[in-house]
C-alpha positions in Angstrom: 57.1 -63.8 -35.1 57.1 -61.5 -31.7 58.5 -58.3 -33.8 55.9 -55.8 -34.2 57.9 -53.9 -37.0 59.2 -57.1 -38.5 55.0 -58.7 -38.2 53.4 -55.5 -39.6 55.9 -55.5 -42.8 55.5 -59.0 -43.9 51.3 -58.6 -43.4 52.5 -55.6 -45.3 54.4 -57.3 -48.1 57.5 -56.3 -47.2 60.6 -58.4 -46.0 61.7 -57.7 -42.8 65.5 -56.7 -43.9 64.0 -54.3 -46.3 64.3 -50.7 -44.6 63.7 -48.0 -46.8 60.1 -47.5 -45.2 60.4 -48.4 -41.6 60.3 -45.0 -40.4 56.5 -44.6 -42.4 55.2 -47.7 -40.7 56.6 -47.1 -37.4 54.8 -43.9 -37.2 51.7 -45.6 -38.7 52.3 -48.3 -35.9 53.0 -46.4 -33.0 49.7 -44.0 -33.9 47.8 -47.1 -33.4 49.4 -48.2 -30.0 48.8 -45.0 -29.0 44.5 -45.4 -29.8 45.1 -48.8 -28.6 46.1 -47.2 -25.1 43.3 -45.0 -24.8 40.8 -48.1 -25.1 43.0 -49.9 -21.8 45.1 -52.2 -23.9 49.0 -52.2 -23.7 51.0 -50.2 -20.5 49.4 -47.6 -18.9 52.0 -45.3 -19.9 51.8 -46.4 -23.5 54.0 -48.2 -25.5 56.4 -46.5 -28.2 58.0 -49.1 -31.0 61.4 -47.9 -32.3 62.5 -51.0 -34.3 62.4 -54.6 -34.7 63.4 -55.4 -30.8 60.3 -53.9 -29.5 57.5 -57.3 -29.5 54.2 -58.2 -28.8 54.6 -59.3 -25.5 56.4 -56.1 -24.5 53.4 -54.4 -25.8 50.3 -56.5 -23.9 52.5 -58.1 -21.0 50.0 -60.3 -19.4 47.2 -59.3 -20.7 44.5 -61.5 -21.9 43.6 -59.9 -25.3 43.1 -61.4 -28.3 46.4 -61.3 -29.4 45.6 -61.9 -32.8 42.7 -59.0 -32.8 45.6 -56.6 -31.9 48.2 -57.7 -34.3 45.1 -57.2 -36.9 44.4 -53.7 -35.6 47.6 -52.4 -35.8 48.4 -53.9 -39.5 45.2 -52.2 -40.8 45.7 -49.1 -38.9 49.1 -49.0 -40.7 48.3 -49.9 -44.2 45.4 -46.8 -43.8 48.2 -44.7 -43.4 51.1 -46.0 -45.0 49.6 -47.6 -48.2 45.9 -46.8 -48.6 43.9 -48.6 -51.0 43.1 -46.9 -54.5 39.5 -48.7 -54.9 37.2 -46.7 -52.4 35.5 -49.9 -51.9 38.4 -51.7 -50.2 39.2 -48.3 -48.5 35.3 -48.8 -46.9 35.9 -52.1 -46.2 39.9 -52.2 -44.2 37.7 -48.6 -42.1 34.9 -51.2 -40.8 37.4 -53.8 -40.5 39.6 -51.0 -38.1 36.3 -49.6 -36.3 34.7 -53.1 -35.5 38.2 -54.5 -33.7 38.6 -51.5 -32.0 35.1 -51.8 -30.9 35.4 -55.6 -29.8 38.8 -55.1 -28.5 37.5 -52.2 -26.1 34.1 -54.5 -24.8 37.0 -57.2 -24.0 38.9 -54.7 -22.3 35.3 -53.5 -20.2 
């Protein structure tokens, strides 16, 4: 699956032709590609997703990142935002999760 929108929903739980929310997690997306482009990763000019056409591999082009670091990134970026946790404990846990792969993903960028 090479949709960002459509990738991010189903790690979500929600099917890809479900709509009602896609506005919520494209903000919640595209404010993650946004920190992802201040640590190097994605076009210099940043990178804007506005539906299911926009992909990966519009996003990183040749680069050599983890692919899979990034896909996790953005998904936990976006459920902070779009569907925090209740339990403060899995809240802790999905913030050390976001802060170590932003911190691996910018040493692989160095």
């Amino acid at each position: 699956m090479d949709s960002i929108l459509d990738s991010i929903k189903k790690m979500l739980g929600l099917a890809d032709d479900y709509d009602a929310f896609d506005i919520d997690i494209l903000i919640g997306i595209n404010s993650a590609l946004m920190t992802l482009n201040q640590c190097g990763i994605g076009p210099a000019d940043g990178y804007v997703v506005t539906g299911r056409n926009n992909t990966w591999s519009d996003f990183l082009g040749s680069d050599r990142i983890d692919l899979e670091a990034v896909k996790m990134y953005v998904y936990v970026s976006t459920r902070m935002l779009f569907d925090p946790p209740a339990s403060s404990s899995v809240a802790s846990a999905l913030e050390n999760t976001k802060k170590e792969l932003e911190w691996r993903l910018n040493v692989q960028v160095d």
